[in-house]
C-alpha positions as CSV (number, residue, x, y, z in Angstrom):
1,X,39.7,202.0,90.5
2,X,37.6,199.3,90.6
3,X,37.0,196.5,93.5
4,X,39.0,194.0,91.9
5,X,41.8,196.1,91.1
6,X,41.5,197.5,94.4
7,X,41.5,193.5,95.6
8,X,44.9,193.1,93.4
9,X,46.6,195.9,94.7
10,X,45.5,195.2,98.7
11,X,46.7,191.9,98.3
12,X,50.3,193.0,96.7
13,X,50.7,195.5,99.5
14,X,50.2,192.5,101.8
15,X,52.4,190.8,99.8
16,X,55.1,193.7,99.9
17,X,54.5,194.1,103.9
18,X,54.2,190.4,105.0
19,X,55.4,187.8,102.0
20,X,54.0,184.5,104.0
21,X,50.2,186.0,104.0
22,X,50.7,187.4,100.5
23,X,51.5,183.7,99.2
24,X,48.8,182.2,100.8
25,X,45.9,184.6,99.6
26,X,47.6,184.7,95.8
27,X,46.6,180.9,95.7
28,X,43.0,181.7,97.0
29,X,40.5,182.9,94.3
30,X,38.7,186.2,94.6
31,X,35.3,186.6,92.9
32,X,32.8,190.0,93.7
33,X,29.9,188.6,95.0
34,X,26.9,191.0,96.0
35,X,24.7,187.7,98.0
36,X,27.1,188.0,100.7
37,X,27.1,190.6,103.6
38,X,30.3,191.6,103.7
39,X,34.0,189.5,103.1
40,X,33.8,186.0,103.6
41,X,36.3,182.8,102.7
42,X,34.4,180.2,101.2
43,X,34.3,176.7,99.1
44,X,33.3,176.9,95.7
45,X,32.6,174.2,92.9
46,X,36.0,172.6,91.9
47,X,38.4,175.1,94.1
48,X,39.6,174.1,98.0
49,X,39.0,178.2,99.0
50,X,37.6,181.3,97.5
51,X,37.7,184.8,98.7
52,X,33.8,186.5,97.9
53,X,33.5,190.1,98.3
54,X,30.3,192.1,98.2
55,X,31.7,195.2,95.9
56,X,29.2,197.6,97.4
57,X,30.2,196.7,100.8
58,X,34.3,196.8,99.6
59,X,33.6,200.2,98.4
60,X,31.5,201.9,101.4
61,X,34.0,200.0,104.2
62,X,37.1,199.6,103.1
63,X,38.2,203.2,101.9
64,X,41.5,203.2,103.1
65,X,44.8,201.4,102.3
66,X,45.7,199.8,105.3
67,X,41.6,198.7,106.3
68,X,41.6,196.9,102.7
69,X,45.2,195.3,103.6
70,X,43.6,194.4,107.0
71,X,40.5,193.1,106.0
72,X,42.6,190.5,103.6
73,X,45.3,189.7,105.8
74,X,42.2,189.4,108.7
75,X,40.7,186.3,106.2
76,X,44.4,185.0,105.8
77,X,44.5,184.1,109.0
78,X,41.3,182.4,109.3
79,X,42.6,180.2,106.8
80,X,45.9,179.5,108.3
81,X,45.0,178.5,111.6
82,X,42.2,176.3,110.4
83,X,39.1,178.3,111.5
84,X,37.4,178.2,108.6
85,X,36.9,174.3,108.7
86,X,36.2,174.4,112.9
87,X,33.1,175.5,112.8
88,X,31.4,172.1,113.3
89,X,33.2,171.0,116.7
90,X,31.7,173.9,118.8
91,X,27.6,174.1,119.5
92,X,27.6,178.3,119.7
93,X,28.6,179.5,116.0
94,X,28.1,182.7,117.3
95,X,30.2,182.4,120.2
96,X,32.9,180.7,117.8
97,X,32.9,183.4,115.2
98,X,34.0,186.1,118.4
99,X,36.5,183.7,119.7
100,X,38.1,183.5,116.3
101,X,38.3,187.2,115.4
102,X,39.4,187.8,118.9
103,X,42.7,185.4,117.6
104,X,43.8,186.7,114.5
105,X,42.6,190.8,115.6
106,X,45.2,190.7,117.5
107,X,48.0,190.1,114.4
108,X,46.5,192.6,112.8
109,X,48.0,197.0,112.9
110,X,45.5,198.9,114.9
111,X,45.3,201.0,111.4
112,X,44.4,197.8,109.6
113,X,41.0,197.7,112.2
114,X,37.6,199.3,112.1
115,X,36.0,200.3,115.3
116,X,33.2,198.0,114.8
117,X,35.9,194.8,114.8
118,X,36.0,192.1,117.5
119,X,38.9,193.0,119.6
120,X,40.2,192.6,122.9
121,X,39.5,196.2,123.5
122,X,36.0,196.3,122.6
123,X,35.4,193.3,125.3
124,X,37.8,194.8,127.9
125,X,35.0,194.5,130.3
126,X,35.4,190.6,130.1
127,X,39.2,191.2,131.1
128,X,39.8,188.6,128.9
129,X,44.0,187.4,128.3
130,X,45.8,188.2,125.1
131,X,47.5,185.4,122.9
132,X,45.1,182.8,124.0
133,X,43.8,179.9,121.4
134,X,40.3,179.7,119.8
135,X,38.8,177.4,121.8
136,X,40.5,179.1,124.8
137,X,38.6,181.9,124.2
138,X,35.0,180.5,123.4
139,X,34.9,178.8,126.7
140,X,36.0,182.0,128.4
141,X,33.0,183.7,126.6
142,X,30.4,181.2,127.6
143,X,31.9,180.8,131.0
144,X,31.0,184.9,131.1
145,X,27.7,184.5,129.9
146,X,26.3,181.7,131.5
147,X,25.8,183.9,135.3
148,X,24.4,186.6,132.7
149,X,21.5,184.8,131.8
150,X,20.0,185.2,135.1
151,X,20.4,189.0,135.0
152,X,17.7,191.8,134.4
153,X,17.2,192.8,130.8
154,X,18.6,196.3,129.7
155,X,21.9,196.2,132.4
156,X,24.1,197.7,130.0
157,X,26.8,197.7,133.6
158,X,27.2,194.2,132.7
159,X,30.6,192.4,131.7
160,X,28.8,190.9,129.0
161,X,26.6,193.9,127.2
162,X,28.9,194.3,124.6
163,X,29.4,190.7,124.0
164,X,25.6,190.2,124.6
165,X,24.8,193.2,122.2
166,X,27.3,191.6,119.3
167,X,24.8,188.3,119.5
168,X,22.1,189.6,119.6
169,X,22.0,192.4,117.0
170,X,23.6,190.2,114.6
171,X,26.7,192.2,114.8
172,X,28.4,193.3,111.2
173,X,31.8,192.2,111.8
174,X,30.1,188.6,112.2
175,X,28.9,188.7,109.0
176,X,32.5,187.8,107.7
177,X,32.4,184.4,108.5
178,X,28.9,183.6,106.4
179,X,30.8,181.7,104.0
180,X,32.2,179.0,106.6
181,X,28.8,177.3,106.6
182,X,29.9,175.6,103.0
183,X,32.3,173.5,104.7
184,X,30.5,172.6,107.3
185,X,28.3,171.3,104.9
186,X,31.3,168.9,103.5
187,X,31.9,165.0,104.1
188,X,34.4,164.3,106.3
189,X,36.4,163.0,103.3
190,X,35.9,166.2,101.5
191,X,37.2,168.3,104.5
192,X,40.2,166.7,104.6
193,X,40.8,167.4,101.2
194,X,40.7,171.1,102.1
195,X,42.7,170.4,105.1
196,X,45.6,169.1,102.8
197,X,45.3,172.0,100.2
198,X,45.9,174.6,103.1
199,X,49.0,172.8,104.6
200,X,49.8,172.9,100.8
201,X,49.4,176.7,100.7
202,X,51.4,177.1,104.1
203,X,54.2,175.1,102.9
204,X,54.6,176.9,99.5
205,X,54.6,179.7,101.1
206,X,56.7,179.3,103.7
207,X,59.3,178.1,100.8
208,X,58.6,181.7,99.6
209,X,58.8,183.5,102.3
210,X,62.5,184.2,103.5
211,X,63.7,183.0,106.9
212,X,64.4,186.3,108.8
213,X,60.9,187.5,107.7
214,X,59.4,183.9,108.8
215,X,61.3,185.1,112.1
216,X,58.9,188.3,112.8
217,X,55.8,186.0,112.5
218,X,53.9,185.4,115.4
219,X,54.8,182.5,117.2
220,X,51.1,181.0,116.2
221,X,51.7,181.5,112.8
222,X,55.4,180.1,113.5
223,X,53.9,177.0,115.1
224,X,51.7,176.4,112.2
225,X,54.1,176.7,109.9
226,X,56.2,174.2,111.6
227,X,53.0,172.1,111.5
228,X,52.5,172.2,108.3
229,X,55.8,171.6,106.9
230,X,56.7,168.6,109.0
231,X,53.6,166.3,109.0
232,X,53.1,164.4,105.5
233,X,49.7,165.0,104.1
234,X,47.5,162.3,105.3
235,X,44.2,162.1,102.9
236,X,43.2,158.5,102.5
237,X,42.8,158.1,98.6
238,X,41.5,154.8,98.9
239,X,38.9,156.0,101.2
240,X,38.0,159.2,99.1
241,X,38.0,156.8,95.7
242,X,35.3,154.4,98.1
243,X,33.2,157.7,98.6
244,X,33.1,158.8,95.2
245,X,32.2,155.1,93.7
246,X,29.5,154.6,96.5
247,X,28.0,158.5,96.0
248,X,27.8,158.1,91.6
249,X,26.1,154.6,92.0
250,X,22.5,154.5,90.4
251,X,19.6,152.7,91.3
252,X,16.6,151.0,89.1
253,X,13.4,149.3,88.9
254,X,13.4,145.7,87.2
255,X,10.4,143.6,87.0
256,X,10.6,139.7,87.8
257,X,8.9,136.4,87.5
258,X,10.7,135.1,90.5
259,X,9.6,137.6,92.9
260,X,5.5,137.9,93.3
261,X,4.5,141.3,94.5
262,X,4.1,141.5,98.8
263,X,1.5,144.0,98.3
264,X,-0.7,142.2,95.5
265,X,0.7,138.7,95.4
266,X,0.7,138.4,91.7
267,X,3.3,138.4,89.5
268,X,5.5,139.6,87.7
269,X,6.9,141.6,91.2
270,X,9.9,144.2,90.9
271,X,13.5,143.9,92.2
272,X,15.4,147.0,93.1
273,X,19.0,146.5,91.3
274,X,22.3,148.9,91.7
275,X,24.0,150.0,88.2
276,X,26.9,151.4,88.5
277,X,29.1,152.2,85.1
278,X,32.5,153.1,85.7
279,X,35.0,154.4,83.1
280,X,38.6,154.2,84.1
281,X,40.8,156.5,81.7
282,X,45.2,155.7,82.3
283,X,47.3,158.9,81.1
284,X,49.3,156.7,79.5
285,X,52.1,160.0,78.3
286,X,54.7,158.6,79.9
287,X,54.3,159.6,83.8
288,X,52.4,156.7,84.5
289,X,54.8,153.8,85.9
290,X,53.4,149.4,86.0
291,X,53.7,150.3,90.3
292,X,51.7,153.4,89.7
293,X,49.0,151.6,87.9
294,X,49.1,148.3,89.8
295,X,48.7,150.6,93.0
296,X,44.9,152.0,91.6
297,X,43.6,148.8,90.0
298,X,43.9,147.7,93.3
299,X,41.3,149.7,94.6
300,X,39.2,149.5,91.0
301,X,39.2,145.8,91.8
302,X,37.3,146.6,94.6
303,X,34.8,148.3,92.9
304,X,34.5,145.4,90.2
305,X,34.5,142.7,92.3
306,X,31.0,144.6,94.1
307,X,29.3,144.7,90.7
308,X,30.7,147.8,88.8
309,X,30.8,147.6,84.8
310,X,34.5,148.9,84.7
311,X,36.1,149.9,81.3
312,X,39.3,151.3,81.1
313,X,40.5,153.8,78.3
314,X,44.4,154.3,77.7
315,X,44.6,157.7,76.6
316,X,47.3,160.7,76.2
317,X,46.4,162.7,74.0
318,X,43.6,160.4,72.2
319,X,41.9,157.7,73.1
320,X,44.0,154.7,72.2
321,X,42.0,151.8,73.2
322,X,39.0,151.0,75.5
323,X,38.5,147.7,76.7
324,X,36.5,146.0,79.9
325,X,38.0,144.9,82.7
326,X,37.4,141.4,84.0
327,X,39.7,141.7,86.8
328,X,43.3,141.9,85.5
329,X,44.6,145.1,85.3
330,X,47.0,147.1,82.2
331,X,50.3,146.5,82.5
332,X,51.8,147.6,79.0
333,X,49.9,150.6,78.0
334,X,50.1,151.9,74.4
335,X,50.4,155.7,74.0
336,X,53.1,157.5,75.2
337,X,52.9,161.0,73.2
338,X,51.6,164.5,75.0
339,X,48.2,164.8,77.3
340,X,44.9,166.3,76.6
341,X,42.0,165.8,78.5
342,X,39.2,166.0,76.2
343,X,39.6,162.7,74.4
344,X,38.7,160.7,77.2
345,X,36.3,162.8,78.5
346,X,33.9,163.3,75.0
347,X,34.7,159.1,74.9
348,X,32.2,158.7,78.2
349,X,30.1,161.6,77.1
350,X,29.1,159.8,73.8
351,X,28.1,156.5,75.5
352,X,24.5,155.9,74.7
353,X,24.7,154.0,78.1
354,X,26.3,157.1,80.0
355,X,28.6,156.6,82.1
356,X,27.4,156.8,86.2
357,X,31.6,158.0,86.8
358,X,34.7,159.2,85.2
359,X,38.0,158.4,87.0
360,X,40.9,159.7,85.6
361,X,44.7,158.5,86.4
362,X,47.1,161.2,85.1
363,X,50.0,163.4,86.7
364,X,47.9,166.6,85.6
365,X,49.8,167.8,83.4
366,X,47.9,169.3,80.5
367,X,45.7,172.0,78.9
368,X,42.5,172.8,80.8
369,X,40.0,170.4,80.0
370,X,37.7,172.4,77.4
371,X,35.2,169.6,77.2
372,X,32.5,169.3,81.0
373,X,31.8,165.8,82.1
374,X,28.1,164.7,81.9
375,X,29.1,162.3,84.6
376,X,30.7,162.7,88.4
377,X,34.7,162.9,87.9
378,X,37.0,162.0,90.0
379,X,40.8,162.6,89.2
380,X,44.2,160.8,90.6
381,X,46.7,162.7,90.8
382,X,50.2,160.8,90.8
383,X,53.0,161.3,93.4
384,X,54.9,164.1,91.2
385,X,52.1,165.0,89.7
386,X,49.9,169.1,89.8
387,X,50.3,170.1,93.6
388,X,46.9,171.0,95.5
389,X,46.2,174.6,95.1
390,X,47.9,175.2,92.3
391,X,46.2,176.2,88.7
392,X,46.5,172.9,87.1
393,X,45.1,171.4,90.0
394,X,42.1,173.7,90.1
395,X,41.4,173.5,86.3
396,X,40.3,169.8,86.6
397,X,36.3,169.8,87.0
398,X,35.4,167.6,89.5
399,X,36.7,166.0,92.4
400,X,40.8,165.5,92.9
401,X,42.8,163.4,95.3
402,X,46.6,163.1,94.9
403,X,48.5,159.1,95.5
404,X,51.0,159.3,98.2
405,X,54.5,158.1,97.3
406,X,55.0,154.7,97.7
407,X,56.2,153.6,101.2
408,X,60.0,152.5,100.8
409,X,61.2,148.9,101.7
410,X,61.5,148.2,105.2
411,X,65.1,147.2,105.6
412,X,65.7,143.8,107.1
């Protein structure tokens, strides 16, 4: 059987065995990947999380059943309690990778571990509690190590030689968490994005996952889950739409008559000037309502009013028109038939002045683009629009942020 298959059929038996972590990993993507060490859950271009395995690894350490259904459900519940995307508030990676493993080991069958795994056994001489937190646990480990600095080398009668041996040797079992680097490497803006497409994941799959079984979680997981399901996503859209307009603009060289040069004093001198090209392309099939619009021209305003050459394209399943904006936004859009995606995107690809950025306004709803931008891409996803995490979500190249609903009327 190969790894893939053997991927598949770990993640149904998880599935079978414990329905909330089989949701969650059948949204994740899985790709064989031999440049990492071991297992590891990390970002990759267009998708919130992916699952890379090293197949030669997969097929000398993970022989039997219940280790393969381990070793998924293990990186499951990284994901779920957020560890993945906490590496960057504590100083000792390290030291933060143990404390984490030391979590979610302990929801895991001792069949599902491997005697080199981070468990509360293997650090028994730490005498460290059970069913503590994350950061609970890494300042219990650098509370133990800071007297053992000052200890003679090679004292393997020390508390800390198994904890000290683990950082030191570069322990296997740490190698799991390689792939958390790429999102430490994230904006803040970009983060949250991911943060929103795992609450997502926990909510659908908490709608999946039947009540009496939600019961026999552990109360972690519970808590999470309650988290998750009762807090409204929070990503700032206008803030993301800021980020993306500020990272695609260009900068140029002009020369001028009015400026002499500082260093020579002759003329003509140069002038550094901003371009920034900005295509605005309105699904106009029908899901997009005069509020809808009127809420993102809002925010395009913004962007125009600072200099940006905005057109705007109404477009379902062709282009319809493509006019400039000068500060009054569509109201009446033409269109109104089925959505495709490639119309407005080969419209900004055969600019002779390219585009510096592609926003798109659309519910999602449509084939997979088949055409790449040649420009940064940034889609809006309306209200009822593709859900985070889900396939139509993922198959939009680019960057994606989804409009909250709009606030209701405060009663008088």
């Amino acid at each position: 059987m190969s790894v893939a298959a053997e991927l598949s059929t770990a993640c149904f038996r998880l599935m079978t065995r414990a329905p909330f972590y089989g949701h969650v990993i059948s949204g994740v993507l899985r790709v064989e990947d031999p440049s990492v060490p071991s297992i590891t859950i990390s970002a990759t271009g267009g998708r919130a999380l992916c699952m890379r395995v090293n197949p030669d690894w997969w097929r000398r350490e993970a022989r039997d059943p219940d280790r393969q259904v381990g070793l998924v459900q293990h990186q499951v519940l990284h994901i779920v309690l957020g560890h993945v995307l906490r590496e960057r508030g504590f100083l000792h990676r390290a030291v933060f990778w143990v404390a984490a493993d030391l979590v979610v080991n302990q929801y895991l069958d001792e069949r599902a571990l491997g005697p080199d795994d981070i468990t509360l056994r293997r650090l028994a001489a730490l005498n460290l509690p059970p069913g503590e937190g994350v950061g609970a646990y890494y300042d219990l480990l650098l509370k133990a190590l800071a007297p053992a600095a000052g200890e003679g080398e090679g004292d393997d009668a020390r508390p800390t030689a198994a904890l000290e041996a683990i950082l030191k040797d570069g322990d296997p079992a740490l190698d799991q968490h390689v792939g958390w680097r790429a999102f430490t490497e994230q904006t803040a803006a970009e983060q949250r994005i991911v943060e929103q497409a795992i609450d997502d994941a926990i909510r659908r799959s908490a709608r999946r996952t039947p009540r009496q079984m939600q019961a026999r979680l552990p109360a972690a997981i519970r808590r999470r889950i309650e988290a998750a399901t009762t807090e409204a996503p929070t990503v700032d859209w206008r803030r993301v739409l800021a980020l993306f307009a500020g990272a695609s603009r260009r900068t140029f060289i002009q020369n001028t008559l009015r400026r002499p040069s500082k260093r020579y004093g002759t003329t003509p001198g140069i002038k550094v000037r901003r371009r920034h090209r900005v295509v605005v392309a309105v699904d106009t099939s029908g899901s997009m309502t005069d509020a809808l619009i009127a809420r993102v021209f809002a925010e395009i305003h913004h962007l125009y009013r600072r200099g940006a050459e905005v057109t705007v394209l109404e477009c379902d399943a062709a282009v319809h028109a493509a006019w400039p904006y000068r500060g009054t936004p569509p109201t009446a859009v033409g269109g109104g038939g089925g959505t495709a995606f490639d119309p407005a995107i080969e419209w900004a690809n055969a600019r002779p002045q390219r585009p510096d950025a592609l926003i798109y306004l659309t519910d999602g709803y449509a084939a997979r683009p088949a055409v790449t931008p040649r420009m940064p891409t940034l889609w809006i996803i309306t209200p009822g629009g593709v859900q985070p995490g889900s396939d139509g979500w993922r198959a939009l190249p680019g960057r994606r942020v989804q409009l909250p609903p709009a606030a209701s009327p405060t009663p008088p």
